[in-house]
C-alpha positions as CSV (number, residue, x, y, z in Angstrom):
1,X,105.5,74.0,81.9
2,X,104.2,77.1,80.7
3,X,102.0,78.6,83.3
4,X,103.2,81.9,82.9
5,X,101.4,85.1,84.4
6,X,101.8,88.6,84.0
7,X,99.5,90.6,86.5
8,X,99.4,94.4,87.3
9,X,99.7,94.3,91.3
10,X,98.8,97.6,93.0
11,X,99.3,101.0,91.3
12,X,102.9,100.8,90.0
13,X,104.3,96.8,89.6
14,X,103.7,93.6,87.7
15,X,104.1,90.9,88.8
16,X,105.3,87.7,86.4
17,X,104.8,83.9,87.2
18,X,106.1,80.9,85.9
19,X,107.4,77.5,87.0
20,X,110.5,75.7,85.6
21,X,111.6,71.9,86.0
22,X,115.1,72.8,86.9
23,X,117.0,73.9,89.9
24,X,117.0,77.0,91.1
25,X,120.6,77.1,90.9
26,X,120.6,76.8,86.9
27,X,118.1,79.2,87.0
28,X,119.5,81.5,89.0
29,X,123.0,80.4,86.4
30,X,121.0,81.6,83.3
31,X,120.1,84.9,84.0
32,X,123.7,85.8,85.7
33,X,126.1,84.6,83.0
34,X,125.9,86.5,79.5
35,X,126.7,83.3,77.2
36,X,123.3,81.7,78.7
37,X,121.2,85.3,78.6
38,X,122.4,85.4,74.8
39,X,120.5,82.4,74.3
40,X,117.5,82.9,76.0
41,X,116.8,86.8,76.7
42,X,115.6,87.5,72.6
43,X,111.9,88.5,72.8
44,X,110.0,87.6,70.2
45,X,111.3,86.3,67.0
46,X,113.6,87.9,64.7
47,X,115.2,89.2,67.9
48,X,119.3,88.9,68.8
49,X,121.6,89.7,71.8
50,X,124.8,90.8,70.4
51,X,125.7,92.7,73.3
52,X,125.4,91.3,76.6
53,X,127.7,92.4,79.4
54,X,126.9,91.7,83.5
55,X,129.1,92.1,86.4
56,X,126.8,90.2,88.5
57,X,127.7,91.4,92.4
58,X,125.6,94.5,94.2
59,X,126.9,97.7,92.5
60,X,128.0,95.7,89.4
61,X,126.9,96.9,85.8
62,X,124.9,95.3,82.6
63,X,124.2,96.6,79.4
64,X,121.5,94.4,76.6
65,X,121.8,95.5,73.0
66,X,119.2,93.9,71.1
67,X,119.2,93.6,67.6
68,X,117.0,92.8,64.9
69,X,116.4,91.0,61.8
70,X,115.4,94.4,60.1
71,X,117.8,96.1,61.4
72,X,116.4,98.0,64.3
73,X,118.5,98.0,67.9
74,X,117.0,98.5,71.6
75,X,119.2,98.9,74.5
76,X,118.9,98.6,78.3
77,X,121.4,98.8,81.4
78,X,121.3,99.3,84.9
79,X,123.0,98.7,88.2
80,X,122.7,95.0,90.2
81,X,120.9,96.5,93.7
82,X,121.1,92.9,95.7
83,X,122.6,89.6,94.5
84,X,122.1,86.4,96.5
85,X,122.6,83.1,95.1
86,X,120.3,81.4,93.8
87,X,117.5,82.7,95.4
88,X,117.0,86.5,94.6
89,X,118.3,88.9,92.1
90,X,117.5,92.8,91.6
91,X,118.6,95.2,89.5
92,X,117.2,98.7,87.7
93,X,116.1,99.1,84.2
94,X,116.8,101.9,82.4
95,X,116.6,102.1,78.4
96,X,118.8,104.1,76.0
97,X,115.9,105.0,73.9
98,X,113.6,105.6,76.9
99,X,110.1,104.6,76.0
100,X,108.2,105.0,79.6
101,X,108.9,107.4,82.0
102,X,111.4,106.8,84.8
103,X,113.4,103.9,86.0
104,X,112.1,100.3,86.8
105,X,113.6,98.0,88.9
106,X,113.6,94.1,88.3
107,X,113.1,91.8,91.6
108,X,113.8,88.3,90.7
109,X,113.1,85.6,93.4
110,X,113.3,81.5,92.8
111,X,111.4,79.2,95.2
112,X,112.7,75.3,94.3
113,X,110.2,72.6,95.2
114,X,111.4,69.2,94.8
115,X,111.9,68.8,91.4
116,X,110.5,72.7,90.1
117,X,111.5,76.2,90.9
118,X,108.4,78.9,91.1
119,X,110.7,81.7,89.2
120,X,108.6,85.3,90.4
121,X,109.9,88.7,89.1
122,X,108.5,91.9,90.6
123,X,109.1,94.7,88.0
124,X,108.3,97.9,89.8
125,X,108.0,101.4,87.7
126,X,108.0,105.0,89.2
127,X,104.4,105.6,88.4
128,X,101.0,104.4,87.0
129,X,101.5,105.8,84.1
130,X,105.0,103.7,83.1
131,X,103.4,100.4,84.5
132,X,100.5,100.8,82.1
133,X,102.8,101.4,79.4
134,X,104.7,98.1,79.9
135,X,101.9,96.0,80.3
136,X,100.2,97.8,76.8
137,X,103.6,97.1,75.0
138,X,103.0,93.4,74.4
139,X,105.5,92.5,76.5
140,X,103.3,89.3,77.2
141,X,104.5,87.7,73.9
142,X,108.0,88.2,74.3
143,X,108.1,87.0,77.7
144,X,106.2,84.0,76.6
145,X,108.9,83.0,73.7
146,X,112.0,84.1,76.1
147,X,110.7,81.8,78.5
148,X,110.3,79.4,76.2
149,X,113.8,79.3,75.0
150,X,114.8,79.7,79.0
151,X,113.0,76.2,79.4
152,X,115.0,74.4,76.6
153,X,118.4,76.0,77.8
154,X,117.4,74.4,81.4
155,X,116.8,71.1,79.9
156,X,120.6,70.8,78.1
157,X,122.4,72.9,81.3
């Protein structure tokens, strides 16, 4: 199913839809355990996760090192704020080559419905100015293809 949506929502958050046939629970499973987020969390093609660490519990730490097929590398880390399984997962964002202003933070929240599971993150930035960034950085596309690769892990999980 791909009916994703990626919205601007008041001044400072997007707001990103999609719906997956699987359980909230494996979900919930692939975006807390690193060996699942190393095959799904790539972006657009050419794209790798070498690095992937997450101490998923509130106060706990991750760091993404992405890597690729040219060479180039993009990092990100922050802190997991609230943690409650399988329903809802926020953390911060914060790159290592910063490339808007400020921190974001992540809000993840499944809804399971029968035999789907709405998946709805809340990314909210610091100011107008950082939102407008991330929504002008393409991010559409690599959303769209992580997404994609999220929806066949689900299927073999």
């Amino acid at each position: 199913m791909n009916d994703l949506k990626v919205v601007p929502a008041g001044d400072r958050n997007i707001v990103i839809t999609r719906t997956f046939k699987a359980s909230k629970e494996k979900i919930f499973d692939a975006y807390t355990k690193p060996e699942h987020l190393k095959r799904w969390l790539l972006g657009p093609k050419g794209w790798t996760l070498p690095v992937c660490t997450l101490d998923p519990k509130p106060g706990g730490e991750y760091h993404y090192m992405w890597r690729h097929e040219d060479g180039r590398e993009m990092g990100m880390h922050g802190v997991v704020k609230e943690i409650h399984r399988p329903d809802h997962l926020q953390t911060t964002e914060l790159f290592d080559e910063p490339w808007y202003p400020g921190e974001g933070v992540n809000d993840l929240s499944l809804t399971e419905d029968g035999t789907t599971t709405l998946h709805t993150v809340v990314l909210r930035y610091e100011s107008k100015t950082a939102r407008d960034m991330v929504l002008q950085s393409g991010m559409h596309r690599g959303l769209s293809e992580s997404y994609n690769r999220l929806e066949d892990l689900l299927r073999i999980m």
